[in-house]
C-alpha positions in Angstrom: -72.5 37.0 87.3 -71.9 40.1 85.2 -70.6 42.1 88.1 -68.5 39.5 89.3 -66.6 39.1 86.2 -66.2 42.9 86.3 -65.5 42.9 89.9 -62.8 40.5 88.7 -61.2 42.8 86.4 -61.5 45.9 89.1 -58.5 44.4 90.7 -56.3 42.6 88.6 -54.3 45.2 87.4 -53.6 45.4 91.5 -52.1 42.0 92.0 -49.5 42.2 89.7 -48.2 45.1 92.8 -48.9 43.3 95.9 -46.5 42.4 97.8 -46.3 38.0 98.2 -46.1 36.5 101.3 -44.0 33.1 102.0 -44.9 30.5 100.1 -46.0 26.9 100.8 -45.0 23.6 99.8 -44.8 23.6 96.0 -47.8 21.1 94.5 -48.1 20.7 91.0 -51.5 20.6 88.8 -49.8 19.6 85.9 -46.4 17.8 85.9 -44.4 14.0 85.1 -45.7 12.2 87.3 -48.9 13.5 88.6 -51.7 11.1 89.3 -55.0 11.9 87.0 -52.9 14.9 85.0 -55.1 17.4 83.3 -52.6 18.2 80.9 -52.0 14.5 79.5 -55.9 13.2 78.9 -56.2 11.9 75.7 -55.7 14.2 72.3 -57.9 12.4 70.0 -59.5 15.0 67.9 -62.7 15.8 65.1 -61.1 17.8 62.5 -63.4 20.4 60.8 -62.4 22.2 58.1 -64.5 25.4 58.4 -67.1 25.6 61.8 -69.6 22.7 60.7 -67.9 20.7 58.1 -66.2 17.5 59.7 -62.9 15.7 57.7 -61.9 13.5 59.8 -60.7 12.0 63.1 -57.1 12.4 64.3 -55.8 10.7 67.5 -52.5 12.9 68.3 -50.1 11.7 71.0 -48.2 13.6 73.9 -44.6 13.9 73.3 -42.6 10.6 74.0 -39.2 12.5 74.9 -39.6 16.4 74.8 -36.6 18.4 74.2 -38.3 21.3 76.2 -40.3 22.3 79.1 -43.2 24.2 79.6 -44.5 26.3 82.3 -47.5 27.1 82.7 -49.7 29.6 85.0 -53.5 29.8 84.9 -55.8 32.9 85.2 -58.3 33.7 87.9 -60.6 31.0 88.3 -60.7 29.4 92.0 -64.5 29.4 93.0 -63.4 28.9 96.7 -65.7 30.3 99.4 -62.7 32.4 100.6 -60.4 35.4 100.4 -57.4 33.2 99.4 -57.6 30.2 97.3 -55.9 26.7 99.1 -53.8 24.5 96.8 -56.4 22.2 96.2 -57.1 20.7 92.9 -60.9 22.3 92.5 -62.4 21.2 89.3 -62.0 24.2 87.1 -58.2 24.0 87.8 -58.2 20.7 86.0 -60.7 22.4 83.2 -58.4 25.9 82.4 -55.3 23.0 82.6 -57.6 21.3 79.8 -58.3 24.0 78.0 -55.5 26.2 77.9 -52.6 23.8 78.4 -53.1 20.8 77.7 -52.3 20.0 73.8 -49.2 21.4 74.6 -47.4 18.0 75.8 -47.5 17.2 72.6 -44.2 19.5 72.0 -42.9 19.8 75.8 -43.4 18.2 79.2 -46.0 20.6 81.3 -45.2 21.9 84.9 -48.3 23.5 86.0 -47.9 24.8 89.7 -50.4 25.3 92.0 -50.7 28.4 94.0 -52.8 30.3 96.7 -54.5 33.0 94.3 -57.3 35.3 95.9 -60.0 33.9 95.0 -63.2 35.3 92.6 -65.3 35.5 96.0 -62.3 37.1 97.6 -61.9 39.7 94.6 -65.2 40.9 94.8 -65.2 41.5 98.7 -62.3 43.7 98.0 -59.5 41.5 99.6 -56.8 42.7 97.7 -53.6 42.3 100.4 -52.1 39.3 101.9 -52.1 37.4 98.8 -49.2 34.5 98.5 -49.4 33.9 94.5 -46.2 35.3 93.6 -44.0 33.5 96.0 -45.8 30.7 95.5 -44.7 30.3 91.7 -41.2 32.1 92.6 -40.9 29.2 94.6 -42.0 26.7 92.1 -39.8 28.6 89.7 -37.1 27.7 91.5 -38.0 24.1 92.0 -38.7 23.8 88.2 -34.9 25.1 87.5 -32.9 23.3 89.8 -35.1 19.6 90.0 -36.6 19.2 86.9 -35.2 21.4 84.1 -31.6 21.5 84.6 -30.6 23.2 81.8 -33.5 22.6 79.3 -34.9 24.8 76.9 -38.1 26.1 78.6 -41.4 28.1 77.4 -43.5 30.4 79.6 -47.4 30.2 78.9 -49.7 32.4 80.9 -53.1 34.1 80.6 -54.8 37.0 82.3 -53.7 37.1 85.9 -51.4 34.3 84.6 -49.7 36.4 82.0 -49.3 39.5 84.5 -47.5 37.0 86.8 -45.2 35.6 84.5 -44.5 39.2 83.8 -43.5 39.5 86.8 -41.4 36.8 86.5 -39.9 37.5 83.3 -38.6 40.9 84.6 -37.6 39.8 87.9 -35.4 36.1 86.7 -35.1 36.2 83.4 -35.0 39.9 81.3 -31.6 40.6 82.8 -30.1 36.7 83.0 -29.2 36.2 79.8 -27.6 32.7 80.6 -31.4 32.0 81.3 -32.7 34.1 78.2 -30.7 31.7 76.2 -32.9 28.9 77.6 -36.5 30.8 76.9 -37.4 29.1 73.9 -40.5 31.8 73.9 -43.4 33.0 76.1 -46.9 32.7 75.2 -48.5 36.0 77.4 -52.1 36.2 76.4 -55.0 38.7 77.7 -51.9 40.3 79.6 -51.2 44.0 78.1 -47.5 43.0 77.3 -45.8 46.5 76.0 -43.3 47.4 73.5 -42.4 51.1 72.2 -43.7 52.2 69.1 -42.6 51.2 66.6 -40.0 48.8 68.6 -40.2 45.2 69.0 -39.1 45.5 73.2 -38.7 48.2 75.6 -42.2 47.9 77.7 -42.5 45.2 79.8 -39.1 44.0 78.9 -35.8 45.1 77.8 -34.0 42.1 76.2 -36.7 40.1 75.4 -38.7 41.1 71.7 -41.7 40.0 70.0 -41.4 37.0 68.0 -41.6 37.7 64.6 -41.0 34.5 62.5 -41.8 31.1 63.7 -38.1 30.4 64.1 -36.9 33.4 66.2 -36.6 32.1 69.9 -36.0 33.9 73.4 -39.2 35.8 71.8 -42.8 37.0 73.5 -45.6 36.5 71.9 -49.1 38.2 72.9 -52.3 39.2 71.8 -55.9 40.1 73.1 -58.7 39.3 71.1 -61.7 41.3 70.0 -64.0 40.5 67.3 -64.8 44.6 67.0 -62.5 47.9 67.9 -61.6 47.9 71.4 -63.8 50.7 73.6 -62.1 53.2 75.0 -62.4 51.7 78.6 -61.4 48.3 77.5 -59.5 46.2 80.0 -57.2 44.6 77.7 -55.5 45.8 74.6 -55.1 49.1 75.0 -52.2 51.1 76.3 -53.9 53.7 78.7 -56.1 51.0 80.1 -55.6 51.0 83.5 -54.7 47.1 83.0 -51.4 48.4 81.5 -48.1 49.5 83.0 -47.4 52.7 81.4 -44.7 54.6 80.1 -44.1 56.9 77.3 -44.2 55.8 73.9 -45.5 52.2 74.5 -48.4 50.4 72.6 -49.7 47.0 74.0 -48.3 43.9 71.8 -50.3 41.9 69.5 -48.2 39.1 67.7 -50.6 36.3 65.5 -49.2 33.5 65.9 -50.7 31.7 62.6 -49.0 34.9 60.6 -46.1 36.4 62.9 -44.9 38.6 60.0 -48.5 40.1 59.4 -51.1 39.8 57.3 -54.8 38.4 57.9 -55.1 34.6 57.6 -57.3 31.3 59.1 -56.9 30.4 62.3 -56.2 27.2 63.5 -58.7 26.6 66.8 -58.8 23.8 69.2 -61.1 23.1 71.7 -62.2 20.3 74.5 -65.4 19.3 74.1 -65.9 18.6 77.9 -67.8 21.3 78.9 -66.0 23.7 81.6 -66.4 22.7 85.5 -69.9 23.4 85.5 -71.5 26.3 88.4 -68.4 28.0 88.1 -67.6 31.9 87.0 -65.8 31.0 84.2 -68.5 28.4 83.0 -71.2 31.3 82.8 -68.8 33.6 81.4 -68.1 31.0 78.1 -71.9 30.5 78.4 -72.5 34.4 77.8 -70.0 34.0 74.1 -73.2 32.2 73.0 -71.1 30.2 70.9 -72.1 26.4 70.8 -68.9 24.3 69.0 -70.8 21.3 66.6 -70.8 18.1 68.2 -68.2 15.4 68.6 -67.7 12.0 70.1 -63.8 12.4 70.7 -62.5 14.7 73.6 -61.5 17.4 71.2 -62.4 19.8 68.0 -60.5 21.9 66.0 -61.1 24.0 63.4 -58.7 25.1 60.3 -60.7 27.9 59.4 -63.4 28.9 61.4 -61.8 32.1 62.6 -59.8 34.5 60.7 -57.9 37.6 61.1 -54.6 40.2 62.1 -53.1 42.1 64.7 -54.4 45.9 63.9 -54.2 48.9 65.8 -56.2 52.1 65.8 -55.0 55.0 68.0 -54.0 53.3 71.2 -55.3 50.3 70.7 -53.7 47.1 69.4 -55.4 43.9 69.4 -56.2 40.5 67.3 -59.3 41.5 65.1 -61.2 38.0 65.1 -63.5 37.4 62.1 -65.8 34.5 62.0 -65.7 33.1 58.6 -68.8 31.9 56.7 -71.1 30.0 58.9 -69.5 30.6 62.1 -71.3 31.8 64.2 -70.0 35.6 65.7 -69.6 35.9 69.2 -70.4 38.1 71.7 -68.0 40.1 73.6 -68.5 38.5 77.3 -69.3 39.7 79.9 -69.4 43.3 77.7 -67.8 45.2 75.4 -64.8 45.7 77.7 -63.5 42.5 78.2 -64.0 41.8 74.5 -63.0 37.9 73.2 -61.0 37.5 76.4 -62.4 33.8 77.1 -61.4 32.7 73.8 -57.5 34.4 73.6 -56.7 30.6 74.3 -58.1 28.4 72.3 -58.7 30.6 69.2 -55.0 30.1 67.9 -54.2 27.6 69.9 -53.1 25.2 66.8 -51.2 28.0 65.6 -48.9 28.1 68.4 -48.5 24.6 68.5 -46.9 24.9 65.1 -44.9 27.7 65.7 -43.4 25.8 69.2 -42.8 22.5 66.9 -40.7 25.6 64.4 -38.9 26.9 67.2 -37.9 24.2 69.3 -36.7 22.5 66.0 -34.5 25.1 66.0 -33.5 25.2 69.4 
């Protein structure tokens, strides 16, 4: 499993180049209308105030009539038997929707396309090429604008390979429109290796659009990587000669904390399904190998005011969100190594966090 996940990482730096092939009929995951939505189960949660002490039970609701749109493109995780992932709605696409997307109908409707990604099998056979991902979610880009947004505010949400897409995206339809960069409430890019130069808040991966740095700034990019320890020096993530990162003179990698965007080392606010994540697949084993087991609840959701702590910090090239588990939380452990760091967790561990900071913003919008 370990040299999956690493066979995983080996390329995904290369799909962010590869050229897309023409795309199929757009399908949604999440999206109005969808029969059995991941993204709109229920919300009823176990509050806990630190890791193991509960305060109560909350039953939060999606939003009745959203001002804004989300969008929203998952990492790696098709366990398909080959090189290119069909669009069909495997079990852990409905769990990463769950996990990583989900609570975020309660401030904005969630489009959630599907799209042919190479596969986890396919990555580790070394079947790089002929990939359709990117004009698959051009395409349902375009569908998104024209049907369903018209002219709506709208926020990007990515992670991982989903993050480096929307990158892609970002640059492609949106860094240089600024009709639409009036319209980008923000972007949530996380486990991506988003750029800025030093001491700059923009000018690596995009030109026009900065790092949020107050919960009411919008057409702003927020971004982080998480590690619970310095970054190694061959890290994937986090670090601006990684091999992960698009290079250029003078850039460091972005890290914006959404539960403190002006700085400074605070709780976090975590949130979590208790359903456990579509069981035999990669991504199951990887959350396995955190060794950290959540306390038990009856409702489909916990969350945490203060089980996790921390700041954005940098050390030579470096720049990532330093995680500290508060007292009796448990610490866990970089999976699958040292390189990949808190990568499994860069959604959930804030997640709370950026729900408040979306409810700021779109206020404002």
């Amino acid at each position: 499993m370990r040299r999956s996940l690493l066979g995983l990482a080996a390329v995904l730096v290369l799909l962010v180049a590869i050229p897309s092939t023409a795309a199929a009929k757009v399908k949604w995951l999440c999206a109005p209308g969808v029969k059995k939505n991941p993204c709109t189960q229920s919300f009823k949660t176990t509050v806990f105030s630190t890791f193991g002490t509960q305060l109560r039970v909350e039953a939060p609701k999606a939003a009745r009539k959203p001002k804004v749109d989300c969008f929203y493109v998952y990492p790696t995780v098709s366990n398909q038997s080959g090189d290119i992932a069909t669009k069909a709605v495997d079990p852990e696409l409905r769990s990463i929707a769950l996990f990583q997307t989900a609570r975020y109908s309660q401030v904005c409707r969630v489009f959630a396309p599907v799209y042919r990604q190479v596969t986890v099998q396919g990555l580790n056979r070394g079947k790089y090429a002929a990939q359709p991902a990117d004009g698959d979610l051009l395409e349902a880009w375009k569908l998104f604008l024209s049907k369903y947004s018209k002219g709506r505010g709208f926020v990007l949400i990515g992670h991982s390979q989903g993050a480096f897409r929307l990158v892609t995206l970002i640059q492609k339809q949106i860094d240089k429109n600024a009709q639409l960069r009036k319209r980008l409430v923000s972007a949530i890019l996380l486990g991506g290796n988003i750029t800025v130069k030093q001491g700059s808040d923009r000018g690596g991966s995009f030109q026009n659009v900065p790092a949020c740095k107050s919960d009411t700034e919008l057409h702003c990019v927020m971004a982080f990587s998480s590690f619970n320890q310095t970054p190694p020096a061959d890290a994937f993530f986090a670090r601006s000669d990684s091999g992960f990162t698009t290079r250029g003179p003078d850039v460091q990698v972005l890290c914006t904390n959404p539960a403190a965007l002006q700085g400074g080392a605070v709780d976090f606010d975590s949130l979590v399904p208790t359903t456990p994540f579509a069981p035999g697949t990669l991504i199951a084993a990887g959350i396995q190998l955190l060794h950290l087991e959540y306390p038990k609840a009856s409702t489909p959701w916990i969350e945490s005011k203060a089980a996790f702590s921390g700041q954005c910090m940098t050390d030579g090239t470096a720049s990532w969100l330093n995680v500290v588990s508060n007292e009796g939380t448990p610490v866990p452990t970089a999976s699958p190594n040292a390189q990949w760091g808190l990568h499994l967790l860069d959604a959930n561990i804030n997640q709370g966090d950026f729900l408040r900071v979306l409810r700021s913003q779109i206020a404002r919008f």
